[in-house]
DSSP file (Angstrom, degrees, kcal/mol; ACC not computed):
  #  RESIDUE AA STRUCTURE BP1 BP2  ACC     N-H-->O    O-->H-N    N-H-->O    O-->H-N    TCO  KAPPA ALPHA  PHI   PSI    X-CA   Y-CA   Z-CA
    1    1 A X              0   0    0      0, 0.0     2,-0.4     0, 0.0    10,-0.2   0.000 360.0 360.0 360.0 152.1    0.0    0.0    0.0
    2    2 A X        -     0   0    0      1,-0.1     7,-0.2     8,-0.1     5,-0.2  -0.940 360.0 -64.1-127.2 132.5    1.3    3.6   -0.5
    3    3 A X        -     0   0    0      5,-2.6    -1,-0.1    -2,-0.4     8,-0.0   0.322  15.6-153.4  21.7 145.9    0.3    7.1    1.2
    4    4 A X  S    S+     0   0    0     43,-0.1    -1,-0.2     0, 0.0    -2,-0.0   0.208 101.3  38.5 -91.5 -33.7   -2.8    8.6    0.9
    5    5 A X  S    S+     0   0    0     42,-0.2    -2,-0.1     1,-0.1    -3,-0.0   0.968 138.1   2.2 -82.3 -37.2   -0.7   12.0    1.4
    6    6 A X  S    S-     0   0    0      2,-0.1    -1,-0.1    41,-0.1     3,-0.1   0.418  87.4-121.0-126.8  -6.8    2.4   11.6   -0.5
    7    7 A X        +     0   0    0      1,-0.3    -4,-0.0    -5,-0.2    -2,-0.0   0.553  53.5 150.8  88.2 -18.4    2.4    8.2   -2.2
    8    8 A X        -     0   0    0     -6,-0.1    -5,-2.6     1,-0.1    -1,-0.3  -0.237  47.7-150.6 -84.6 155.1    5.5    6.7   -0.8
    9    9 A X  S    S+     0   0    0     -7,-0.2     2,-1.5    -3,-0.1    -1,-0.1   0.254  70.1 114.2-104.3   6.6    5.4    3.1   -0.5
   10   10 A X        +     0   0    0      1,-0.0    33,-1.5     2,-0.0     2,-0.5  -0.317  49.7 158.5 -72.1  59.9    7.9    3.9    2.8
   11   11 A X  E     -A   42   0A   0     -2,-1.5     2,-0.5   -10,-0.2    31,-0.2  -0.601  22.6-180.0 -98.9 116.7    5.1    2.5    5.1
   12   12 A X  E     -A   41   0A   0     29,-3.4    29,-1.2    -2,-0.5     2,-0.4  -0.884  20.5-136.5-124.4 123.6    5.5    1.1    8.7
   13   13 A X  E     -A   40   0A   0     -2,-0.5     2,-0.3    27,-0.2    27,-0.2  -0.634  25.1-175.5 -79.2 129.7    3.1   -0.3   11.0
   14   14 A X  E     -A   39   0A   0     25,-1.2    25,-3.2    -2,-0.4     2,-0.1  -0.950  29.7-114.2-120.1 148.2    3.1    0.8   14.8
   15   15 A X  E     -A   38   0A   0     -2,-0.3     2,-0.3    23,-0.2    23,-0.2  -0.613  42.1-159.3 -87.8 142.6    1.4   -0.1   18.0
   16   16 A X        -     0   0    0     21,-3.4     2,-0.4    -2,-0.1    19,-0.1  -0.984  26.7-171.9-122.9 133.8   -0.9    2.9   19.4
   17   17 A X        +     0   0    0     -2,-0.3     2,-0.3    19,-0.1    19,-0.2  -0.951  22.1 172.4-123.1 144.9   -2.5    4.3   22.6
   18   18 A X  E     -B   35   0B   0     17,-1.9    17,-1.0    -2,-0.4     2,-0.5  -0.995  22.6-155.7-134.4 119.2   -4.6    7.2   22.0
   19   19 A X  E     -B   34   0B   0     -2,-0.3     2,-0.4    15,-0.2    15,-0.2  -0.947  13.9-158.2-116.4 123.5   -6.8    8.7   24.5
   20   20 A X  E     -B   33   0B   0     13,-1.8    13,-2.4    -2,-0.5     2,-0.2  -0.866   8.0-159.9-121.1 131.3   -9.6   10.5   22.6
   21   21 A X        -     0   0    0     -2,-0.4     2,-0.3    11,-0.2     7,-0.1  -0.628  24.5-117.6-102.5 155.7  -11.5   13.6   24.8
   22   22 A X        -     0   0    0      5,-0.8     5,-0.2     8,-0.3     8,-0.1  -0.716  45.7 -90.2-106.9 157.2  -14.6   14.7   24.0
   23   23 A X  S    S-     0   0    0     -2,-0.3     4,-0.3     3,-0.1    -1,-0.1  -0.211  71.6  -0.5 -88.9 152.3  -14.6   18.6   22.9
   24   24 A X  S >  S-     0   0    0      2,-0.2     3,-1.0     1,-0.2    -2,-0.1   0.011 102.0 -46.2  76.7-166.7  -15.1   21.7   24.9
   25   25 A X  G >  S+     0   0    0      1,-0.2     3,-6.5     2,-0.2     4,-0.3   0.951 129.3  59.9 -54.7 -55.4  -15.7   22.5   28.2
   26   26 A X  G 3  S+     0   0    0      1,-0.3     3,-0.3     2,-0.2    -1,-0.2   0.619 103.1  61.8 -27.9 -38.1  -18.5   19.8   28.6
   27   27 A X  G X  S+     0   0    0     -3,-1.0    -5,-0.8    -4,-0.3     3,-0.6   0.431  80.7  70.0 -59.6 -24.6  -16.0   17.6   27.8
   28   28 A X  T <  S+     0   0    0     -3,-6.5     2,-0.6     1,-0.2    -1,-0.3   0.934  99.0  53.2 -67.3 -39.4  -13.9   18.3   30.5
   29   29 A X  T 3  S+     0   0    0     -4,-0.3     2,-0.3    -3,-0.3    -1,-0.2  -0.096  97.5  92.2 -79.2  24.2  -16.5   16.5   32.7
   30   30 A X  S <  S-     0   0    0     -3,-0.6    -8,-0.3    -2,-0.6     2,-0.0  -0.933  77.6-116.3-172.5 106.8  -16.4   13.2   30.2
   31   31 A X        -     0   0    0     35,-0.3     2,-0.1    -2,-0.3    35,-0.1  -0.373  34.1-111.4 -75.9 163.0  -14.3   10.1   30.5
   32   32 A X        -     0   0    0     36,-0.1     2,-0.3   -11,-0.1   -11,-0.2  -0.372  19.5-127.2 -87.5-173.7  -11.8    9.5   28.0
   33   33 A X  E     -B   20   0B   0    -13,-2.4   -13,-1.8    -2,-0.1     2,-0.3  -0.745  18.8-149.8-115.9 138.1  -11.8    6.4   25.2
   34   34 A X  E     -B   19   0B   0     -2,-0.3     2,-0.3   -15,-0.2   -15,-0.2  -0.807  16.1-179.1-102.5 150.8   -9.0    4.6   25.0
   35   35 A X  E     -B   18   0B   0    -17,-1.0   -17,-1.9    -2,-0.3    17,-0.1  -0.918  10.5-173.8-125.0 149.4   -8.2    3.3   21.9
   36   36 A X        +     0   0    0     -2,-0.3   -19,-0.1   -19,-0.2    16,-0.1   0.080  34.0 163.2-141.2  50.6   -4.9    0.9   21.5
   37   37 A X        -     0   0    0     14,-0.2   -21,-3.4     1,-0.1     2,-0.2   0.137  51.7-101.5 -15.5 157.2   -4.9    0.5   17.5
   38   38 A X  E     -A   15   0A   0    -23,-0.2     2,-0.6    13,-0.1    13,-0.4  -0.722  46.1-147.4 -97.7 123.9   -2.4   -0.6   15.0
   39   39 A X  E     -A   14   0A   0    -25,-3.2   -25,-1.2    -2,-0.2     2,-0.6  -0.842   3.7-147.2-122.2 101.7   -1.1    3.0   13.4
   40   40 A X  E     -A   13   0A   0      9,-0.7     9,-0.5    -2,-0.6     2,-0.4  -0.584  22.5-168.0 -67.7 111.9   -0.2    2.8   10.2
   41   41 A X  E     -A   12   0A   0    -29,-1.2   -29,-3.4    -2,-0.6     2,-0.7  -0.832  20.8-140.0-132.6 113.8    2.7    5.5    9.8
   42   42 A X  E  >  -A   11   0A   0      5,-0.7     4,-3.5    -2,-0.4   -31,-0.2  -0.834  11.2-154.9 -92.8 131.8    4.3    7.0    6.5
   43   43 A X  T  4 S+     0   0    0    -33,-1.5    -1,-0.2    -2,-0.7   -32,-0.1   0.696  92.8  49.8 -87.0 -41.4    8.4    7.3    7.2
   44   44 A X  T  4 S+     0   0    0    -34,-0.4    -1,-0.2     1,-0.1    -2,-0.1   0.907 124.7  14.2 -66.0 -61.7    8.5   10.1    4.5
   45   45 A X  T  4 S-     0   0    0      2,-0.1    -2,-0.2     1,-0.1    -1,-0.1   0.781  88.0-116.8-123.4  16.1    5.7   12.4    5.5
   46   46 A X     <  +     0   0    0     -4,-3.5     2,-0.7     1,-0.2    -3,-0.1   0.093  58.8 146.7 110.1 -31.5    4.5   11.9    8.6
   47   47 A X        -     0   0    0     -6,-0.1    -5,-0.7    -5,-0.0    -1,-0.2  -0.316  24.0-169.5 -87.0 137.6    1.2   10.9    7.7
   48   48 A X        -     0   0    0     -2,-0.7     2,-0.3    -7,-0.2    -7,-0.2  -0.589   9.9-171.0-115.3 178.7   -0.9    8.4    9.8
   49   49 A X        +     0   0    0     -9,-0.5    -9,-0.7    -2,-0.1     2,-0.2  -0.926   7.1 165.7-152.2 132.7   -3.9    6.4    9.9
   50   50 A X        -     0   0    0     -2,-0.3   -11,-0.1   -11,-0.2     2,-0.1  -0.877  28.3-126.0-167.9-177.9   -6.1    4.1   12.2
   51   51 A X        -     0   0    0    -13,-0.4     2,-0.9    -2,-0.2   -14,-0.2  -0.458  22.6-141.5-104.8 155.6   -9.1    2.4   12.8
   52   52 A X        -     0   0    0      1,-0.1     5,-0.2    -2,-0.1     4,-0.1  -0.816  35.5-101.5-108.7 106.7  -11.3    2.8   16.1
   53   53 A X     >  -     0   0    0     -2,-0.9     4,-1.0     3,-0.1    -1,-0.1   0.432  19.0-121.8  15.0 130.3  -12.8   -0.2   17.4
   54   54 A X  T >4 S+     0   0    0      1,-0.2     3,-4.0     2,-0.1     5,-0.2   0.632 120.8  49.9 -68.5 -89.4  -17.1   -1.0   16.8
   55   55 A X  T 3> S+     0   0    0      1,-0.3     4,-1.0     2,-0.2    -1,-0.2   0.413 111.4  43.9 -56.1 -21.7  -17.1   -1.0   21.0
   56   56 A X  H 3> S+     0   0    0     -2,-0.2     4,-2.7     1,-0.2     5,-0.4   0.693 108.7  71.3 -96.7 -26.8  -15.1    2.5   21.3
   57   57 A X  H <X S+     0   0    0     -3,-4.0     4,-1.5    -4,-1.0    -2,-0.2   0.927 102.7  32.4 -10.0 -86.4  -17.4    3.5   18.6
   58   58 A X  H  > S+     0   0    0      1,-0.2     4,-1.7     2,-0.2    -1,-0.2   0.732 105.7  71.4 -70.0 -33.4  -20.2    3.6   20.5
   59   59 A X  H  < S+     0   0    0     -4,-1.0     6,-0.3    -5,-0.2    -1,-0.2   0.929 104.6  37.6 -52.4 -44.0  -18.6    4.6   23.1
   60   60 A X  H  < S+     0   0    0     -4,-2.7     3,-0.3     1,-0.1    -1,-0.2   0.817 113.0  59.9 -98.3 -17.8  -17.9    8.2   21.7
   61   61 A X  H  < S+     0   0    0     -4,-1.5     2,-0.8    -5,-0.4    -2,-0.2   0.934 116.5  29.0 -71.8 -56.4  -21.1    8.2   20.2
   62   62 A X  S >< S-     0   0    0     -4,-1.7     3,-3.1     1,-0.2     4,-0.5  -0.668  73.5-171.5 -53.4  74.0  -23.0    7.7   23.7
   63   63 A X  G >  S+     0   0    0     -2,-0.8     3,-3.9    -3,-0.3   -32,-0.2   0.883  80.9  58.7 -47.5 -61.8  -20.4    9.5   26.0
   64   64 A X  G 3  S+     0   0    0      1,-0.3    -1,-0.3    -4,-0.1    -5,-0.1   0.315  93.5  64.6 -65.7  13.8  -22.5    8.1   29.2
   65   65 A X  G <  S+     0   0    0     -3,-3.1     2,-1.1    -6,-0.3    -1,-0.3   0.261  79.5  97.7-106.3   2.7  -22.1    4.6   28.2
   66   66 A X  S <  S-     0   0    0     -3,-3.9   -35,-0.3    -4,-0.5   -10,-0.0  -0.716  77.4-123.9-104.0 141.4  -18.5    4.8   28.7
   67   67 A X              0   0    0     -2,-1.1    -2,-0.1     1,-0.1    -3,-0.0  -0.229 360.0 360.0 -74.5 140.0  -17.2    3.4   32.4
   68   68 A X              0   0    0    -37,-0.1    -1,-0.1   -38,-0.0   -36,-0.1   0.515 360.0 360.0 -70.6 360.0  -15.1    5.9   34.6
């Protein structure tokens, strides 16, 4: 596979932890999603990629279904 930004075929896969907050103030008050995804990472320009989970999914659509 090659870039979506630049085309290079320099492509490396990396393990991720991501902790995604939900915006604004409101937000503050709002646990986060972890996500721990596979990050697909281009070596040339930087740009990356990855998938979220169905179950953290839902989670950040329904913000009160996710456990503190």
């Amino acid at each position: 596979m090659s870039c979506k930004s630049c085309l290079s075929r320099n492509i490396s896969i990396f393990n991720g932890e991501i902790a995604i907050h939900f915006p604004g103030l409101v937000g503050l008050n709002e646990p986060i999603v972890w996500v721990f995804p596979k990050l697909r990472v281009c070596l040339d320009c930087g740009f990356a990629e990855f998938q979220i989970p169905e179950e953290q999914m839902r989670q950040l659509g329904d913000p009160d279904s996710v456990a503190s």
